[in-house]
Residue, then its C-alpha position, 0 to 999 in steps of 0.5 A: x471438522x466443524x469449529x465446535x470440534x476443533x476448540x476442543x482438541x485446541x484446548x487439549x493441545x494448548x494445555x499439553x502444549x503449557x504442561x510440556x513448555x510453560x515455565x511455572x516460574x516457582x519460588x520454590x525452584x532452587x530448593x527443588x534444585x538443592x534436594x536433587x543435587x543433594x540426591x544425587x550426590x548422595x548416591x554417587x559414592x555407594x555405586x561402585x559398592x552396589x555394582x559390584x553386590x547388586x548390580x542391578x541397584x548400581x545401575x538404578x543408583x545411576x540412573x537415579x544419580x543421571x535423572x537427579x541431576x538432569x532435572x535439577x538443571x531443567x528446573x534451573x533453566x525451565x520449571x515446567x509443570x512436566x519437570x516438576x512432576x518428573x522430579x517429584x515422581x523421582x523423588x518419591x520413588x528413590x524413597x519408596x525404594x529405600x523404605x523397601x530396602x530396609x524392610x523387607x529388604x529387596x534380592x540381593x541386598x537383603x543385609x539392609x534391612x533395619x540398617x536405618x542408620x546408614x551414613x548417606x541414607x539421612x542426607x538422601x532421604x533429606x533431599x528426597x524428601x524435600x524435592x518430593x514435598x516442593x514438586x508437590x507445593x509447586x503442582x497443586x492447585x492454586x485457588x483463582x484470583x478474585x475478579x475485580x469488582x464492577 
């Protein structure tokens, strides 16, 4: 492989190598973390409920409750532009979830539609929201710093 091959591949390996390990250091880090412990603990307490009616949201409801807390923790100890995305596509999908449920309603939970006013659907949709809304203020592009002038 010539030199002009490698820098490529090089430079493709450093950018997945920066996505997967280099920390961002976000001042926004520990809002990201509020809303996804927020999520989390939100959804706790209506599992029970869901596994017995559908269970199949009961087990999406841990899964959610499982992934929020892990990645509140991995934004604590390393916020990486991979972290960030995995919370803010979370995020994104808990409240696309909860605007189908109460429109056109998904199998076996049908009765939710038009419930907008569940107790726990407004500090959910707070924190999903809000961890959606810092993933992406985290990841978007950010304009270079001007070079000094000679």
């Amino acid at each position: 492989m010539t030199t002009q091959q490698q820098q490529p591949q090089d430079s493709h390996q450093d950018a997945l190598r920066r996505f997967l390990l280099k920390p961002m250091h976000s001042e926004d880090r520990w809002l990201g973390v509020l809303a996804l412990v927020v999520t989390a603990g939100t959804h706790v307490p209506l599992i029970r409920e869901h596994l017995e009616e559908a269970p199949y949201v009961g087990w999406l409801f841990i899964a959610l409750t499982v992934v929020s807390v892990v990645l509140a923790v991995l934004l604590v100890v390393a916020d990486t532009p991979a972290v960030w995305l995995t919370a803010g596509l979370t995020a994104s999908l808990a409240l696309i979830a909860f605007v189908l449920s109460r429109t056109v309603g998904l199998p076996q939970i049908g009765d939710d539609i038009g419930n907008w006013t569940e107790p726990l659907g407004f500090p959910a949709l707070a924190g999903e929201l809000i961890a959606a809304l810092v993933a992406y203020v985290a990841l978007r592009p950010r304009p270079s710093p001007p070079e000094p002038a000679r």
